[in-house]
C-alpha positions in Angstrom: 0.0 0.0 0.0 1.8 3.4 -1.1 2.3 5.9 1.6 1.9 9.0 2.1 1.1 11.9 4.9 0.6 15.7 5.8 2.2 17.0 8.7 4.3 20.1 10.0 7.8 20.8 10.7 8.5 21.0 14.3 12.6 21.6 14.1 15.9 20.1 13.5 17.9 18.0 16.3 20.4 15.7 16.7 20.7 11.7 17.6 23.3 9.4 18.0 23.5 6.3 16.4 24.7 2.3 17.3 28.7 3.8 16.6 28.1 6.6 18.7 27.7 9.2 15.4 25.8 11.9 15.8 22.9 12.1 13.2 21.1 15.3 12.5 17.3 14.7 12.0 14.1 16.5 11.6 10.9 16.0 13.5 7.8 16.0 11.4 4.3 15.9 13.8 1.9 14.1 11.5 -1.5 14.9 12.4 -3.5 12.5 12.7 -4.5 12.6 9.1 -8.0 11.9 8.0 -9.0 10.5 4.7 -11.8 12.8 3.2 -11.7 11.5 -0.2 -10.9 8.9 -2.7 -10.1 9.8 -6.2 -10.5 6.9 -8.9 -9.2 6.6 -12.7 -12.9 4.9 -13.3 -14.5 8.1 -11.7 -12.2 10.8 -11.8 -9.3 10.2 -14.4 -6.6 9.6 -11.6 -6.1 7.9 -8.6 -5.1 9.9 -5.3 -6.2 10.3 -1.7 -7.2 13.7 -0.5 -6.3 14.1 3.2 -7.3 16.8 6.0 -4.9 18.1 8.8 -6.1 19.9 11.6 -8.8 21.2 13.2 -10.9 24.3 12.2 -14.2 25.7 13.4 -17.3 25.1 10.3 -17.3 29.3 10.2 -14.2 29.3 8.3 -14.9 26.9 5.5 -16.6 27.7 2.9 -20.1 26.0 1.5 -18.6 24.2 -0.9 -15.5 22.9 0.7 -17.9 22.2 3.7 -20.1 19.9 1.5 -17.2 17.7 0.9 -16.6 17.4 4.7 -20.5 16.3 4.9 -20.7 13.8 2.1 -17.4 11.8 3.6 -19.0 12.4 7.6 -15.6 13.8 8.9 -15.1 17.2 10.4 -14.1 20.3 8.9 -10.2 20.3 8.8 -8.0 22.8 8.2 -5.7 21.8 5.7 -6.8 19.7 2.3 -4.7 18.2 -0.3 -4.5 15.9 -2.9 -1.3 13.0 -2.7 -1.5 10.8 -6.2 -1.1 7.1 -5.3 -1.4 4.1 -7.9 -3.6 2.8 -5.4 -6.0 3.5 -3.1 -8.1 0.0 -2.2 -6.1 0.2 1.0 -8.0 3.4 2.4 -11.5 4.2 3.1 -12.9 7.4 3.5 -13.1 8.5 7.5 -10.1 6.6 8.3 -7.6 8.3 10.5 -4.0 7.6 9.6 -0.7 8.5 11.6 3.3 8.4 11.5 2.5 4.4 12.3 2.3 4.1 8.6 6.2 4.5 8.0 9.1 2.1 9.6 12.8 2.8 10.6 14.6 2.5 6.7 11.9 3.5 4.6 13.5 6.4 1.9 10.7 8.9 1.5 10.5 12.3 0.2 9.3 15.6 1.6 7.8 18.6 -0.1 7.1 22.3 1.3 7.4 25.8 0.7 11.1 26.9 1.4 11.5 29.6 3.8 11.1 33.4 2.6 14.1 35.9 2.2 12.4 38.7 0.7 13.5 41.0 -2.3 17.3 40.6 -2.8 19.7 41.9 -4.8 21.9 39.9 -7.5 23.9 39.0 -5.6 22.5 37.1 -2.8 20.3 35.7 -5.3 22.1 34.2 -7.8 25.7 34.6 -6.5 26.9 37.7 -8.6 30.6 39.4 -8.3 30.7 42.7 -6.9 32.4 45.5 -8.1 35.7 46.9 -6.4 35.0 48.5 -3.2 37.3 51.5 -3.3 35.7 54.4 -3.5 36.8 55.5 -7.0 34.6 52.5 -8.0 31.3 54.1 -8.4 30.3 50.7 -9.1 29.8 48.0 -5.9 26.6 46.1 -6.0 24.9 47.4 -8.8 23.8 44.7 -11.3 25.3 47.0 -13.6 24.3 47.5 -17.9 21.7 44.6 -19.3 23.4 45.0 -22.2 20.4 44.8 -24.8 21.2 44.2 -28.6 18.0 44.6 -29.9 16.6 48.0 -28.0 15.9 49.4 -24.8 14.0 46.1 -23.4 15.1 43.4 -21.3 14.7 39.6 -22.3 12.5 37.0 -20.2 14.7 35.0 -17.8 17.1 37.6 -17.2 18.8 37.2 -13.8 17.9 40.0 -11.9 17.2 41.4 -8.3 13.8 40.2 -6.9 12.0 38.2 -4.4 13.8 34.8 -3.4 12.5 32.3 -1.6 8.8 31.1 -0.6 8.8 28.1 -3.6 7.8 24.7 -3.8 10.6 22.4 -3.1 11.2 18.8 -3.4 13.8 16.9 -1.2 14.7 13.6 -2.0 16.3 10.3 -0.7 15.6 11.0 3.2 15.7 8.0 5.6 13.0 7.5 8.5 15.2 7.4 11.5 12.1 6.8 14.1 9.0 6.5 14.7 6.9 7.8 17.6 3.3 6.5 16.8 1.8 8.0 20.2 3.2 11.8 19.5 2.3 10.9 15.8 6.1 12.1 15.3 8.1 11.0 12.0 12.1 11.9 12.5 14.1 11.8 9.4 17.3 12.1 8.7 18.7 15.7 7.0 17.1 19.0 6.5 13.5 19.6 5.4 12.0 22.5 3.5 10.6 25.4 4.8 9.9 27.2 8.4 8.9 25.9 11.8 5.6 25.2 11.5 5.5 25.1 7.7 3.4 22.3 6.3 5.2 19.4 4.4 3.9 16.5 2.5 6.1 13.1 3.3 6.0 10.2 0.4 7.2 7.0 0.1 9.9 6.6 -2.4 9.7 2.8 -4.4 13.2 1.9 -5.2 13.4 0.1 -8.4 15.3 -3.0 -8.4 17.7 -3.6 -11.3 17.6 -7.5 -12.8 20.2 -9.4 -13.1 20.8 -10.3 -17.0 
């Protein structure tokens, strides 16, 4: 049965392993998670499980994604997302679902939004030179001439100051170090996208398995 599960990013920490290395980890709290609804190729085109995390009061949801809440019986969460599976026989609808799901080994990976750093300059951003910093310069951290050959526009893509940060990002190949069913608490191993508190979504990665010829 694929996995997958929402949760939120508690914080980085350290443990020590059977040599006495120290790992650093992450600690993902993991709901519980609720199934709301399952999508089908046969009725919807696709197969995936749409999941609710946290609680919210029925005020703050809106008619529509209320109904949705209603037809499956659960309560009104505060968080609702899709997670594409090839199969979902191994859910039903109302079923509550935890960090029990995973075991020690399993490679998963985790998506969020990375943290924010505001509008930044060239340099910062995509790791520009700066001028010389004598004062005879005139020219530090400019981004200095665009150089258009065509007129006074600039082309699409250009590398420019702007807002970094704040995107959807993918990390792959992290290892479940441990499992804490009763805290619903998922510890990996390495860094995870985004702030304290940000939400992340943690898949199971299937290893394919070369043949011998």
């Amino acid at each position: 049965m694929p996995k997958g599960i929402l949760g939120r990013k508690v914080g980085m920490t350290q443990l020590f392993d059977e040599r006495g290395h120290i790992v650093p980890v992450t600690i993902i709290h993991t709901g519980p998670n609720v199934v709301v609804r399952r999508r089908t190729k046969e009725q919807d085109g696709y197969t995936a499980l749409q999941l609710g995390l946290g609680e919210v009061k029925e005020r703050r949801v809106s008619k529509p994604v209320l109904g949705q809440f209603a037809k499956a019986n659960v309560a009104p969460t505060k968080i609702l997302r899709e997670i594409r599976t090839e199969d979902v026989s191994g859910y039903e609808v109302g079923q509550k679902i935890g960090a029990e799901i995973f075991e020690p080994g399993d490679m998963v990976s985790v998506t969020g939004r990375s943290k924010g750093k505001g509008f930044q300059g060239g340099i910062r951003r995509h790791g520009f030179s700066r001028g010389p910093m004598s004062h005879g310069s005139k020219y530090h951290r400019g981004p200095g001439s665009l150089s258009p050959r065509d007129g006074a526009r600039v082309f699409k893509g250009r590398k420019l100051p702007g807002h970094q940060g704040a995107v959807r990002v993918t990390v792959r190949g992290l290892s479940v170090v441990k499992v804490d069913a009763e805290k619903s608490l998922l510890i990996l191993k390495g860094a995870v996208p985004g702030p304290k508190g940000g939400l992340v979504v943690v898949r199971e990665i299937i290893l394919a398995r070369r043949e011998k010829v």
